[in-house]
Each structure stands twice: as structure tokens, then as C-alpha cells.
N, C-alpha and C positions, 0 to 999 in steps of 0.2 A: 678638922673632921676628915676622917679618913674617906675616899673616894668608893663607891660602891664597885663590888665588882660585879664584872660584865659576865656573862653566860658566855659559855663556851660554842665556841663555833662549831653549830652540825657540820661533823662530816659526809653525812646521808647524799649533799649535793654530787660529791666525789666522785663515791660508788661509781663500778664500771656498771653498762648501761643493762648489761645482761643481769647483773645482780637486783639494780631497780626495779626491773620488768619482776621479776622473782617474789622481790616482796611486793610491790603492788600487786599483780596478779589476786592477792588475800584481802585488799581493801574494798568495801562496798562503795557503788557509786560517788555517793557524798563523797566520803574520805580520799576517793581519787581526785575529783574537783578541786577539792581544796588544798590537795598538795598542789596541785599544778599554777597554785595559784602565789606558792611560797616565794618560789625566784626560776629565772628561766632557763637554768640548768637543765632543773627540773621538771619543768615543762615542754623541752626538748628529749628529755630522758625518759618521759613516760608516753610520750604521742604515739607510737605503735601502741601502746596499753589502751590509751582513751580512745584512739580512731577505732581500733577491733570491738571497742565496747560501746561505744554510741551511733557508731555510722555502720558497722555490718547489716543492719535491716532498716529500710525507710518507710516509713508508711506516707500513706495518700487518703484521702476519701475524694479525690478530683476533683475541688475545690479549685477553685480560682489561687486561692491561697498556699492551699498543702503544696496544688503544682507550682508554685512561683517559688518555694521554698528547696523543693527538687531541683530545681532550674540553678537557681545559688548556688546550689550545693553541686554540680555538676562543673561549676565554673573553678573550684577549688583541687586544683592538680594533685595536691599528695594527700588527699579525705578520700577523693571519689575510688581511687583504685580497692578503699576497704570496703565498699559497699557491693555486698553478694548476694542479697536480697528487697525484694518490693513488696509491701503487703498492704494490701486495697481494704481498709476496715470502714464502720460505721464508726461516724465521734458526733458531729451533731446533723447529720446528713450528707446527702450524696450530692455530688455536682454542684454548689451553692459557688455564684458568682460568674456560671459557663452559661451559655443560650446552646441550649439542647433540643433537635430538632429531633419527630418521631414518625417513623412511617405508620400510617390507618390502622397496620394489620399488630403493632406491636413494639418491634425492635426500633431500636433509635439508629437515626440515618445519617449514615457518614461522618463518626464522631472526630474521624481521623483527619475533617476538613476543620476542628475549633483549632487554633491556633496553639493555644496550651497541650491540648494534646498532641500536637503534631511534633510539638520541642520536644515532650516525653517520651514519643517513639524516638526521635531523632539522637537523641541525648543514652536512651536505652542504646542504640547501636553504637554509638562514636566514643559517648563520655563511659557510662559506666558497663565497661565491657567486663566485666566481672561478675555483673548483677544478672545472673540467672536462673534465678529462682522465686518460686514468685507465691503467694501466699492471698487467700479471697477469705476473709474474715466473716459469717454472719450471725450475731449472739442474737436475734430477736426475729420473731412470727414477722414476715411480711403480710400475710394476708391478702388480700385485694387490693390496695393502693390506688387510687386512681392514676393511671398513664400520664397524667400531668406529671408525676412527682418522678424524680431519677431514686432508683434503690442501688443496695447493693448486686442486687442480679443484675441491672443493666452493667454494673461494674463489671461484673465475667464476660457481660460481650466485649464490653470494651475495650478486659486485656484480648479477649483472643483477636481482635480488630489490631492490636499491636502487634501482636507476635508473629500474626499469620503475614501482616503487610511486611513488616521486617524484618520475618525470617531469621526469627530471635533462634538460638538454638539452645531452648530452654533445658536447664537438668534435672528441675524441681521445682512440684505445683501442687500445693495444696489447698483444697478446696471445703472450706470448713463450715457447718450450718450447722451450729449445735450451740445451745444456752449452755451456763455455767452447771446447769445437773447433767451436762452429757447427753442430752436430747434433741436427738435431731429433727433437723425445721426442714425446708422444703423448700426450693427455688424457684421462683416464676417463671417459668419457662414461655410466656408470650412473649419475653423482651429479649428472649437468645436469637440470634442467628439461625435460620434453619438449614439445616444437612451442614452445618461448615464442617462434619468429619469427614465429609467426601470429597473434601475440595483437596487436590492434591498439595497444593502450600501447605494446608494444614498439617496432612500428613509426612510431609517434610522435616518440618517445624517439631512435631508429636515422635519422629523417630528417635530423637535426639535423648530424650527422656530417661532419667534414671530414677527418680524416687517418685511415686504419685499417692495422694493421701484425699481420700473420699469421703467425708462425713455427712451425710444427705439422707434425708428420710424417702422413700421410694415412692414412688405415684404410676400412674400410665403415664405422666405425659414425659417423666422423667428419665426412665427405667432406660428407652434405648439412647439419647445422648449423656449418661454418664458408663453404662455398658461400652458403649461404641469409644470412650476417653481413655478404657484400658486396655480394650483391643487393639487402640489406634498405639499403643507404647511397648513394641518389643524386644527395645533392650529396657526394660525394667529391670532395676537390682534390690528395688524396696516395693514394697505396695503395701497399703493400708487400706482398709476399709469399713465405714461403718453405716450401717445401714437399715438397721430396724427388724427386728425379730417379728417377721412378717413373710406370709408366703409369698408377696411379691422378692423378697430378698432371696427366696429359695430357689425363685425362680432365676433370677442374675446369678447366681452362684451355680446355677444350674447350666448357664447360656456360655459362661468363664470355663466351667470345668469342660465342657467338648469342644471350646470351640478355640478358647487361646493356647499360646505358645509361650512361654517365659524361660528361652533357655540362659538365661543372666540370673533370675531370678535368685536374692540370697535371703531377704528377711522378707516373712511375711505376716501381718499382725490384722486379724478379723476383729472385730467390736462389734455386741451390740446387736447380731448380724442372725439370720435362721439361715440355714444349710442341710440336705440332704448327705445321710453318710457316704452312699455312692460316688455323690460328685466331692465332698473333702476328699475323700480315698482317695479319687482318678486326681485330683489338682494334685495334692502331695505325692503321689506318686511323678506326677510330672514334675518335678522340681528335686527329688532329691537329689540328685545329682551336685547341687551346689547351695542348697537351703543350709544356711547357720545361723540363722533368729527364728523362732514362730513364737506367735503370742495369740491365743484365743482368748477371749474377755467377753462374759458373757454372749456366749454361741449356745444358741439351739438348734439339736439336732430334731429333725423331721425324718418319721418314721422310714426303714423297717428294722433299724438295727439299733446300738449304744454306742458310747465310747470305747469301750473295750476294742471294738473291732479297729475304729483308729488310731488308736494307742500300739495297739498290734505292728498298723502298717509303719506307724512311724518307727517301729523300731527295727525295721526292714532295709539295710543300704543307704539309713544316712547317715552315711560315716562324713559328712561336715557340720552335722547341726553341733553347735557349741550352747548353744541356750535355748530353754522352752521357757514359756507364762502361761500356766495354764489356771485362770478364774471365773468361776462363775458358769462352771458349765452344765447345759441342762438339757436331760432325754424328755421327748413326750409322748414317748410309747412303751408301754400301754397307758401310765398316766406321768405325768410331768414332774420329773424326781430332778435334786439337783447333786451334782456329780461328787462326790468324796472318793477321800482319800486315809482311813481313818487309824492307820496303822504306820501309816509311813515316817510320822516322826519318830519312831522306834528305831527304826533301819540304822545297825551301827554302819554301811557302806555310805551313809551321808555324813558322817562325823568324820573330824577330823584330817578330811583331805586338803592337800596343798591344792592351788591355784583356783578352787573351785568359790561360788556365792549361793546361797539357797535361802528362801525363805516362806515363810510357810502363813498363808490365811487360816485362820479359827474359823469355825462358830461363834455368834455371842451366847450359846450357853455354856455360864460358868462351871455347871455340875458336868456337863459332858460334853467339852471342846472337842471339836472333830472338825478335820484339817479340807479345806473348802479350795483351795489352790496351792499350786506351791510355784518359783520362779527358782531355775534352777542354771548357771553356769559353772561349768566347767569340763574337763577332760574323763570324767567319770558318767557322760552320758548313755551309753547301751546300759548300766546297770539300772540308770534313776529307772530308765522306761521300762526298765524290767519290773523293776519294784511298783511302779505307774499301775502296772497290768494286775500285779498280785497282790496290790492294797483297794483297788478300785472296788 
């Protein structure tokens, strides 16, 4: 009996490492695991691949656990250099496993005396000098809680109890309170810190700041500490914000447009958000200088003007914007119309140019689609904004 033959030897192990990185880079999670599991070539040849993809962001809920798990991971010299970010979520609660002490009036007191915590400031400055960026996750209604229970809000004081004692010099902090329909939730603000924008550490710490991302439903008690979080940031290069089409929102967009300074500023993306046309007008006008993103997504304007007249300005001296998103946008004077554009997919100046990307929201009626947003990059922008103005 003749001997079977054998399969031939992959050469895949071979490959130079830069060709590996190439094709991996196309494999989903799985498929990366499991090669790495083939022979240790291979596993040597794809470790920049796997570390960028499983250790660039670590989450926590400050568990006993999640933190001993950051602690580990801190102790491994060629992982921790790939970790660039920290993000504080709910999984099945907050602080399980810690003794949490709370002062009468609210906030939790001297969190930076538990011992797990103190490794994670310490470990945030020494081990993972990379990680600076930082992310507060909250997909669910807090409600009232009773002050027994640690939430995720006490989680925000906690980072800024980090950052402010160790004079982290954060780049990126996103502070997210929104469910899965994009609805933003609300922060308890008895468990914050009160005035820490005043404290000058803070503001040390807060100069440093290049992206800052707000998604928070607006209240009184909230309005001036998340107001005072992007005043306190003026080398911003990004800002996001989402905030609830609400005249308390009109009012913060009102407090931004006279009173900050964003000479960095290049992207800017509102959500969700009401705004006065005077103060978009005065904020954009402060910015063109070096704006090359803007994204409106569902903005309402508050009387006495339209779009038109913003439309206008943007098309005044920004010779850097390279992209606009403009969806969902709605006047409410004299009654609450929402913004079209119903001519524009016509325009043969959006056809067929090189380097440019465009695309364009409907209606859903089938009989009369009419074009509700469009998202537009490339090197052909004074005309789209021209056409903007003459299809509106």
C-alpha cells in the first residue's frame, strides 16, 4: 500500500512580517485568534496585530476584579505600551468588591485612599503612559438610587479624583449618557465634586485636552459643570456635543458662543442639540480659521432666522473646511419645518469629481423622495455650499 501523501507545507509561516500584518489586518477577531494559535512564528508575527486589537482600550466598572485585571495587565511590558485608552462602563454594577465610603452631602470620600484605586492612579502614571484618553460609558436612566449604591456617576468623580491628583495630561474624554436610540440620560450630579473646575490642578490637567465628546441631557443642576468642562479646554481640536433640543441647550450654546475661544478648533459635530442662529453664526465664524469637519445632526434652530442665513456664513472664508454632515435639520419659526434640499441631486457639479465622497438622505416617500441631508467631502466645497444655499 502506497504511503499517503502528506499536505504540503504552508508557507504563510515565512512571509515577511510586514506582509503578515497586511493580510491579517482583513481577519475578524476569531480568525486572528485562531491563527495565532497555528505555530509560534505566527504568533510572534501577528502580536503587533493582536495587541492593537485587543489592548488599545481597557474597560473597568471598579470592581474589585476588572481592577485586579488592569493591575495584570500593567505588569506585562510589551501589551501595556498598546493601551491608549480607559473606559469606565456599566456590566453588572459599579464598585462590587471595594468598601466605598460617602460623605452626608453626597460625593464619595477619598476614593484615592481604597488601595485598588490607588494602584490605578499609580499604574495610569508609571505603567500605562500611553493611556490617555479616557471614555465614561452610561446606556441606562439612573434615576434616584439610593447613596448606598456606587453608579456610574460616581465613576466621573472618580476619574477626575485620578487625573486631577496625578496630573494625568489627558488628550481625550468622552463622556457618554445616551441608550441605544441616542437618548440622552442625565448625571446625578449629588455624587460629583463640587467647583473641581476651579481648582487650579484641574485646570492644569483640562489644558492639555484635544478631543472632548458630551452627550448629556441638560438640567439646572448640570448646565454649568458640563458648560465650565469646555471652557475649561482651550486647545480643543475636536468637540462634540449632544444635548437635547431644549431651551436649556440654547441656552449653553448661547453661554459657548460669547464666551469661549477655540483657536485649535478643526472638527465640530452638534447632535440632537437646539441653538440660536446668532450664536451658530458668532461660534462659526470664530473657528473658520481652521474648521475642516462640521457635522449638524438633528439641530434646531430657535428663532429669528433659518438656515439659509447659516449656510451663507459657512460659505464665507472657510477655505479649510474639507467635509460638512448636514441631517435632520429643523426651523421653528414661524412653524417647525424640517430642512431640505430637493434639487440638489440634480447638480451635475457633484458628479463625477475626483477625490471627492457625497451622499445624500431621502425621504421615505416613495412617490416624492426629497433629499433630507447630504454628507459631502472633498475639494469641491465653495460650490456644494453654493448649491446648499440655491437648493434649500
Amino acid at each position: 500500500m502506497k504511503p499517503r501523501p502528506q499536505p504540503p507545507e504552508s508557507s504563510f509561516p515565512s512571509l515577511a512580517v510586514e506582509l503578515v500584518e497586511l493580510i491579517t489586518g482583513h481577519l475578524e477577531a476569531d480568525g486572528l485568534l485562531e491563527l495565532r494559535l497555528t505555530c509560534r512564528d505566527l504568533q510572534k508575527k501577528t502580536f503587533h496585530q493582536f495587541a492593537r486589537r485587543f489592548f488599545s482600550s481597557i474597560k473597568t466598572d471598579l470592581s474589585e476584579e476588572s481592577l485586579g485585571r488592569i493591575d495584570s495587565l500593567s505588569r506585562h511590558e510589551e501589551l501595556r505600551p498598546y493601551v491608549h485608552g480607559l473606559a469606565f462602563m456599566l456590566q453588572n454594577g459599579v464598585g462590587r468588591g471595594l468598601a466605598w465610603d460617602r460623605h452626608p452631602w453626597g460625593p464619595l470620600s477619598a476614593p484615592l485612599e481604597i488601595e485598588a484605586i490607588a494602584r490605578l492612579r499609580d499604574n495610569l502614571v508609571d505603567k500605562f503612559t500611553n493611556c490617555r484618553s479616557f471614555f465614561i460609558f452610561c446606556r441606562y436612566p439612573e434615576g434616584h438610587p439610593d447613596m448606598n449604591r456606587v453608579t456610574i456617576s460616581d465613576a466621573v468623580a472618580v476619574f477626575f479624583a485620578l487625573v486631577v491628583d496625578a496630573q494625568l495630561p489627558v488628550k481625550s474624554f468622552h463622556l457618554i449618557y445616551a441608550n441605544k436610540y441616542s437618548r440622552t440620560l442625565v448625571m446625578d450630579m449629588r455624587r460629583m465634586p463640587k467647583l473641581i473646575y476651579r481648582q487650579p490642578e484641574f485646570k492644569m490637567v483640562w489644558s492639555n485636552l484635544r478631543k472632548l465628546s458630551l452627550e448629556q441631557y441638560l438640567t439646572l443642576d448640570n448646565v454649568g459643570f458640563l458648560l465650565e468642562l469646555v471652557l475649561s479646554a482651550p486647545n480643543l481640536q475636536t468637540l462634540l456635543l449632544n444635548l437635547g433640543s431644549h431651551d436649556l441647550a440654547s441656552e449653553f450654546m448661547h453661554e459657548l458662543a460669547e464666551t469661549a475661544s477655540f483657536p485649535h478648533l478643526q472638527e465640530l459635530a452638534l447632535f440632537r442639540t437646539a441653538v440660536q442662529v446668532p450664536d451658530l453664526k458668532k461660534l462659526l465664524h470664530g473657528l473658520r480659521g481652521n474648521l475642516t469637519a462640521l457635522t449638524l445632526y438633528h439641530v434646531s434652530l430657535t428663532p429669528d432666522e433659518d438656515w439659509l442665513s447659516v449656510l451663507k456664513e459657512l460659505g464665507q472664508s472657510f477655505g479649510s473646511l474639507q467635509s460638512i454632515s448636514l441631517y435632520y435639520l429643523w426651523a421653528t419659526a414661524p412653524t417647525k419645518e424640517l430642512l431640505s434640499f430637493p434639487d440638489i441631486h440634480k447638480a451635475p457639479e457633484l458628479c463625477g469629481k475626483p477625490k471627492q465622497r457625497l451622499n445624500m438622505l431621502y425621504s421615505e416617500n416613495p412617490q416624492s423622495p426629497t433629499v433630507l441631508g447630504i454628507e459631502y467631502s472633498g475639494s469641491n466645497m465653495p460650490d456644494v455650499l453654493r448649491l446648499l444655499q440655491a437648493t434649500t
